[in-house]
C-alpha positions as CSV (number, residue, x, y, z in Angstrom):
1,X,-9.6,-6.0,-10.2
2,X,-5.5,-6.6,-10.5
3,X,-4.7,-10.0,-9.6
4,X,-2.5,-10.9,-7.1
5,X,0.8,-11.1,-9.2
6,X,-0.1,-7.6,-10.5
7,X,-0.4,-6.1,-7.2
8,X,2.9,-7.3,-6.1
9,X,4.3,-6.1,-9.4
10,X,3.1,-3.0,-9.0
11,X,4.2,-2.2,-5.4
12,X,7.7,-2.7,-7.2
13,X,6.6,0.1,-9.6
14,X,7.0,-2.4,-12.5
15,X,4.4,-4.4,-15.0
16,X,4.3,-7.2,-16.8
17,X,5.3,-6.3,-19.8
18,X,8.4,-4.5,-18.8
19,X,9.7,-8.1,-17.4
20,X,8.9,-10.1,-20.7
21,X,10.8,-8.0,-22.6
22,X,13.9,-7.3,-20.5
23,X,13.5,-10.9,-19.4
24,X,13.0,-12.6,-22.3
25,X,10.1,-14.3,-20.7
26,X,6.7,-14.9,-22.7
27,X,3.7,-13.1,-21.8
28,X,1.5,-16.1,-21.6
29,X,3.8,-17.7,-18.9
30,X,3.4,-14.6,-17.1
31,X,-0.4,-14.8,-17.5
32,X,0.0,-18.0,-16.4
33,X,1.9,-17.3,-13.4
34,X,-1.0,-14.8,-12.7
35,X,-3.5,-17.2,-12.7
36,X,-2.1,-20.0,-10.8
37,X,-1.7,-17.5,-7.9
38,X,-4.8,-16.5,-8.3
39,X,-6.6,-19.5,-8.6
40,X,-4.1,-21.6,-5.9
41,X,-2.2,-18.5,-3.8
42,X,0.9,-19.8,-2.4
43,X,-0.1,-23.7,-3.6
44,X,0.3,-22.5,-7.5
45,X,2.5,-24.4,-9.4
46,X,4.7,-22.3,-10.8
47,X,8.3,-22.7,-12.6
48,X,11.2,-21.3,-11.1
49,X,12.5,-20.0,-14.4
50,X,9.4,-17.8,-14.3
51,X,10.2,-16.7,-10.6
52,X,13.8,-16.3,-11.4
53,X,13.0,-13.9,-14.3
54,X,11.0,-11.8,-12.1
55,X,13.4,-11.9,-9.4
56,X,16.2,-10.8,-11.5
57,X,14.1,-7.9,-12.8
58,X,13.6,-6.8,-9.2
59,X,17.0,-7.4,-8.2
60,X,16.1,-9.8,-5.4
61,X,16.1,-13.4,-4.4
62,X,13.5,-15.6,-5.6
63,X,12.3,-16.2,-2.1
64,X,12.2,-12.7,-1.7
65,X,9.4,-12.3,-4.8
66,X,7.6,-15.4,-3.1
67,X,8.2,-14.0,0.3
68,X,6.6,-10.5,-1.5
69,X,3.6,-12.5,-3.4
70,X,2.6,-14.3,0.1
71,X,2.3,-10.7,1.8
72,X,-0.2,-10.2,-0.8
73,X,-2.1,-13.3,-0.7
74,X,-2.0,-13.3,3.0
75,X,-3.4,-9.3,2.8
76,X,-6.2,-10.0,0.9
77,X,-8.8,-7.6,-0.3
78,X,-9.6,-6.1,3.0
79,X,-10.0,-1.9,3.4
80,X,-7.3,-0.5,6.0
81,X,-8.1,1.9,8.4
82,X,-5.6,3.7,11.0
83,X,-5.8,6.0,13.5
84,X,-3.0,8.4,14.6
85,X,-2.0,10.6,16.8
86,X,0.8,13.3,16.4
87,X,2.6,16.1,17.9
88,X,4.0,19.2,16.2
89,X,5.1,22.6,17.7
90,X,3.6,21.5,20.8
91,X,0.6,20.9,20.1
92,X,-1.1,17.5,19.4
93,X,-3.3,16.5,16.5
94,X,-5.3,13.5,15.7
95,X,-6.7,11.7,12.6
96,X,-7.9,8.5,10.9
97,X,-8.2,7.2,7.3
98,X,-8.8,4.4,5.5
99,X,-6.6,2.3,2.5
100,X,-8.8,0.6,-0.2
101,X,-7.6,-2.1,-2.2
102,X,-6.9,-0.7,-5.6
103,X,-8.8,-2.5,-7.7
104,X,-9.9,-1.4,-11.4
105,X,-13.0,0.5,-10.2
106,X,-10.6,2.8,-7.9
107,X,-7.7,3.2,-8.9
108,X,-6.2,6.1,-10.9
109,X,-2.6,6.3,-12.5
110,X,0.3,9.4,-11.8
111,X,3.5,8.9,-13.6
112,X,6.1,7.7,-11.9
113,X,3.8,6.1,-9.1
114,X,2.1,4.0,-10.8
115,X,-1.6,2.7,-9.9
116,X,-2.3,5.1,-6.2
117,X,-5.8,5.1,-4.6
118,X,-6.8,8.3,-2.3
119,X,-7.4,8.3,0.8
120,X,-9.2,11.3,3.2
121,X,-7.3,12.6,5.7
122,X,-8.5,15.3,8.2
123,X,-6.2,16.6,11.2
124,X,-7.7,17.9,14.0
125,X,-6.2,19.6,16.9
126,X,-7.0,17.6,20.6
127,X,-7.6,19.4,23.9
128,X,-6.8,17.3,26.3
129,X,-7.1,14.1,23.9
130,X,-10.8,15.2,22.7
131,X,-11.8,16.9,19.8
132,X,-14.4,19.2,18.5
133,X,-14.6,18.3,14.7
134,X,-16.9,21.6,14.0
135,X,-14.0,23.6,16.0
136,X,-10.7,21.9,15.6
137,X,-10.1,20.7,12.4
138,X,-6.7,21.8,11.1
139,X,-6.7,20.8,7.8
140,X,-8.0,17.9,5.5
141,X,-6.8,16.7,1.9
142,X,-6.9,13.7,-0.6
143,X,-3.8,11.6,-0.8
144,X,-2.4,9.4,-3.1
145,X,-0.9,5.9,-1.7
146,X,0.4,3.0,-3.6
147,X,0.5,-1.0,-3.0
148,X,3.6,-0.2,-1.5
149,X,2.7,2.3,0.8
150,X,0.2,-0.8,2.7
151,X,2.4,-3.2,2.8
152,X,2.8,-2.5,6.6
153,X,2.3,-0.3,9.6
154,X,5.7,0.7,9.0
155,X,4.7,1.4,5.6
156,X,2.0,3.9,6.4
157,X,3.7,5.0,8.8
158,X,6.4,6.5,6.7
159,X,3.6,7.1,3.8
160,X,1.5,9.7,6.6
161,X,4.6,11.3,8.1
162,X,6.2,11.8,4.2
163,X,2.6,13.6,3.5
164,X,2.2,16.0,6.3
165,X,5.9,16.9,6.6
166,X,5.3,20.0,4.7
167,X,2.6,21.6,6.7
168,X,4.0,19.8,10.2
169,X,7.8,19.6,9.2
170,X,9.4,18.5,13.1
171,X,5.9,15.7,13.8
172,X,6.3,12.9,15.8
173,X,4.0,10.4,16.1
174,X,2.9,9.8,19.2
175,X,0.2,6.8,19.1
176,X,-0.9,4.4,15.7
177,X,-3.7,2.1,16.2
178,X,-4.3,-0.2,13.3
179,X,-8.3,0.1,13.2
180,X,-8.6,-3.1,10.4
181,X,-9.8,-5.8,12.3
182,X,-12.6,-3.4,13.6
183,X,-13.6,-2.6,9.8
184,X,-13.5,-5.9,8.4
185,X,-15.7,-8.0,10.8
């Protein structure tokens, strides 16, 4: 499993390695940086040089990596799940998914992306807000998402409208219920 330093990294489409050598930061200090937020989450002790370097990689403030690293901690390891609602040429449509944590076991790698887990998505048309999954569904696919893409509702929000604009190019949506709570107890 990607440790929590990692994860963060990778939501920013970037690795370790890339920020020792533009840095000009050891490797082991970055391990070590790892580790510590592993170990201690937002109680590591870790220097500010190493912070620094990564936030000057990222182009942001160092508060902003620790503000970005506590999102992370604070996350957890827990499955996502939504449910949505949308309309498109009149008509409405429902669905619901769920985000893994990409871990080793899951993950899989596309260029330019990164690490991306897949997610199931099936869209069914509602009548009157019900649906009849043998008569309505409209379509269903695997999709790719990223760290970054469940960093918030906002987030997926933008991550689920980007992936159906294609086949429902005007959709708004309509109703998002974050289902994780449910899932995780």
């Amino acid at each position: 499993m990607q440790n929590i330093l990692d994860r963060y990294l990778n939501s920013k489409s970037t690795v370790r390695y890339r920020i020792s050598k533009k840095e000009n930061i050891s490797a082991s200090t970055l391990q070590s940086a790892a580790d510590a937020f592993d170990k201690d989450g937002m109680n590591a002790k870790v220097a500010v040089k190493t912070i620094t370097a990564i936030a000057h990689y990222l182009h942001k403030t160092p508060g902003q990596v620790l503000d970005g690293i506590k999102e992370f901690i604070e996350k957890g390891e827990k499955t996502l799940a939504y449910a949505i609602e949308f309309t498109a040429d009149d008509q409405t449509y429902s669905t619901s998914f769920e985000m893994e944590p990409l871990t080793d076991d899951n993950v899989q790698y596309v260029d330019n992306v990164g690490d991306v887990g897949v997610a199931l998505v099936d869209i069914f048309k509602t009548h009157d807000g019900l649906i009849d999954g043998d008569k309505d569904q409209d379509d269903g696919f695997e999709a790719y998402y990223s760290e970054k893409d469940m960093l918030s509702d906002d987030n997926v929000r933008a991550w689920f409208l980007k992936l159906i604009e294609h086949s429902y190019p005007d959709a708004e949506i309509t109703e998002f219920t974050n289902e994780t709570e449910f899932l995780n107890k």
